[in-house]
C-alpha positions as CSV (number, residue, x, y, z in Angstrom):
1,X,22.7,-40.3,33.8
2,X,20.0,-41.2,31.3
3,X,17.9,-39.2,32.9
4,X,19.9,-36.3,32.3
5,X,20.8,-37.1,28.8
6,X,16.9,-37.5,28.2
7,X,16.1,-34.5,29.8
8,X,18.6,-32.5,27.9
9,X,17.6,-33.8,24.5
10,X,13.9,-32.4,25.4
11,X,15.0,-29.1,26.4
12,X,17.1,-29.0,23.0
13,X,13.8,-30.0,21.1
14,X,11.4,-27.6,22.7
15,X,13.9,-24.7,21.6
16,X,14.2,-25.8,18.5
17,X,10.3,-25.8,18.2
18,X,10.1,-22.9,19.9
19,X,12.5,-20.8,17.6
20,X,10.7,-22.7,14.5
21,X,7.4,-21.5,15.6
22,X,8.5,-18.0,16.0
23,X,10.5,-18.1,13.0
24,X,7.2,-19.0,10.9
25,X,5.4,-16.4,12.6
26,X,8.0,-13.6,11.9
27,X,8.6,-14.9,8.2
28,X,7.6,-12.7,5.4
29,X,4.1,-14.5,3.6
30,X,5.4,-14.0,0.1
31,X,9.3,-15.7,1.0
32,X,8.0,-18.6,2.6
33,X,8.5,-22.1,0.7
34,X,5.1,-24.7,-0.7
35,X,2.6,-23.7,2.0
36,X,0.8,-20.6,3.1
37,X,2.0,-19.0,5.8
38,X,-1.2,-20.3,8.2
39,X,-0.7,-23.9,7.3
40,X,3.4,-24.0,8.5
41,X,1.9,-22.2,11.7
42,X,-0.5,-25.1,12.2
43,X,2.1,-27.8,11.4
44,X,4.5,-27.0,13.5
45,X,2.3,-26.1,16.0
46,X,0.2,-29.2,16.2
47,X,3.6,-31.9,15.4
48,X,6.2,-30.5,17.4
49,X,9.6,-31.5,16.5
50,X,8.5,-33.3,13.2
51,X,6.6,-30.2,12.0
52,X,10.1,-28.2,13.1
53,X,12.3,-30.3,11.1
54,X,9.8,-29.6,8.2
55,X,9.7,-25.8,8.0
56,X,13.3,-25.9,8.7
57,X,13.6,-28.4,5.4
58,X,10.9,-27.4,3.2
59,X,9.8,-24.3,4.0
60,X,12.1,-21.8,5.4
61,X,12.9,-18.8,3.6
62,X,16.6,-19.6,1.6
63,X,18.9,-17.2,2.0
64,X,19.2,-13.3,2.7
65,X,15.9,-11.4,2.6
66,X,17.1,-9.1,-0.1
67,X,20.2,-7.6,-1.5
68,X,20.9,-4.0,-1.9
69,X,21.2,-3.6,-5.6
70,X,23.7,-0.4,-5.4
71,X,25.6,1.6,-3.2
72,X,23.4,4.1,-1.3
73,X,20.3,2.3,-1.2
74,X,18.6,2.6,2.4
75,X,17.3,-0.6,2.5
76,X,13.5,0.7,1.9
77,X,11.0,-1.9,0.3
78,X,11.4,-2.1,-3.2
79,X,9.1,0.3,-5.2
80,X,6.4,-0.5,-7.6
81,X,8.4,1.3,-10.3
82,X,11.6,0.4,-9.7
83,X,13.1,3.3,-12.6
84,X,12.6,5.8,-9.6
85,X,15.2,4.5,-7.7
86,X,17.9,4.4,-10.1
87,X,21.1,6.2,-8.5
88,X,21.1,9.2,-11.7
89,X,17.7,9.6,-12.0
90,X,17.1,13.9,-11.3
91,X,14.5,14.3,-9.3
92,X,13.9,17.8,-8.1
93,X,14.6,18.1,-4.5
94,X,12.5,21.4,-3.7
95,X,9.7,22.2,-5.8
96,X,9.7,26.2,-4.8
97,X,12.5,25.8,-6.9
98,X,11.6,25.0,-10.1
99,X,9.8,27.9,-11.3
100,X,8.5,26.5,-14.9
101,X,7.1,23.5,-12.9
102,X,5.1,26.3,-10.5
103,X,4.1,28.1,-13.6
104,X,2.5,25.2,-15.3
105,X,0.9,24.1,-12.2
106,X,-0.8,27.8,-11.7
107,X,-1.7,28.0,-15.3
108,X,-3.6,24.6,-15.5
109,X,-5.2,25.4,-12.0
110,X,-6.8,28.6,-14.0
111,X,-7.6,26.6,-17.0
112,X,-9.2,24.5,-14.5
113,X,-11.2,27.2,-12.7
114,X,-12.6,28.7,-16.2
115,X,-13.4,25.9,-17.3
116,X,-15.7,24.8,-14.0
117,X,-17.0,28.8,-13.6
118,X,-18.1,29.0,-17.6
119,X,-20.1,25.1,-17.1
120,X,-21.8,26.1,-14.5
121,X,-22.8,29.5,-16.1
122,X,-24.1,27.5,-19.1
123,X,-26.1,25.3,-16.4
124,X,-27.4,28.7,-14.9
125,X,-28.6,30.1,-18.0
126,X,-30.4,26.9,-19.7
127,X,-32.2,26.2,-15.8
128,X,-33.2,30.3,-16.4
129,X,-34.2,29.1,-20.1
130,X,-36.4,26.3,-18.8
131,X,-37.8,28.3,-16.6
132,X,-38.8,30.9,-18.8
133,X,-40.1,28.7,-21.2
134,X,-42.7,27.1,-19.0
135,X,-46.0,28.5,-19.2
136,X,-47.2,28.0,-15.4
137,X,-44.0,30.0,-14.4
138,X,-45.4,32.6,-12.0
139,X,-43.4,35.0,-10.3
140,X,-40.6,34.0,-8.1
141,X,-39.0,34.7,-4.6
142,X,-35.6,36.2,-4.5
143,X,-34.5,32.6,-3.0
144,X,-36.2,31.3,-6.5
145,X,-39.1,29.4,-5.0
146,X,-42.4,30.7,-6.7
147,X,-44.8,32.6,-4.5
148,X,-48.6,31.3,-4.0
């Protein structure tokens, strides 16, 4: 009978280890309590049922992983700006149809495309200025190397 008794204890401590040690592994890095996510892995590794009891003390994640802070969230991770995902916020849900939105965006792409085409005519004509101005300039390919 104590045979039993001690063989059922172990049973009961090796799946509490086990769970502990899967339980550390699956735990989130940045919820987990006074130690780094490596060093609970390695204590409860290494001690067993000692280091079991510990993360389940000391450094378990405490309570629900997060709550949903208003009706109609989907549960996705919490964004860096968090004024996005406020319930009224308008965001345009098709951008073909905002016309004024499509307007700007072709006129800055223009402004853009003047803008590159009339610095790299001014690059053209001071490289042809330079090029005039030197007085070993001989006469020149089509391609622009000079012929010898």
């Amino acid at each position: 009978m104590l045979i039993r008794g001690g063989v059922g204890v172990g049973v009961v401590l090796f799946g509490v280890w086990v769970y502990c040690l899967l339980d550390v592994i699956m735990a989130d890095e940045y919820r987990i309590r006074n130690l780094s996510k490596a060093t609970w892995i390695m204590i409860v590794l290494f001690t067993f049922e000692v280091g079991a009891v510990a993360w389940l003390v000391a450094g378990r994640p405490q309570g629900p992983a997060r709550s949903l802070p208003y009706k109609g969230n989907t549960g996705r991770p919490v964004p860096t700006y968090p004024e996005y995902d406020r319930p009224d916020r308008f965001a345009a849900t098709n951008p073909d149809d905002d016309e004024a939105f499509l307007r700007q965006v072709r006129e800055r792409a223009e402004a853009q495309r003047r803008a590159a085409k009339e610095q790299r005519e001014a690059r053209e004509r001071a490289a042809d200025e330079q090029e005039a101005r030197r007085p070993d300039a001989g006469p020149a390919d089509e391609d622009g190397r000079e012929r010898t």
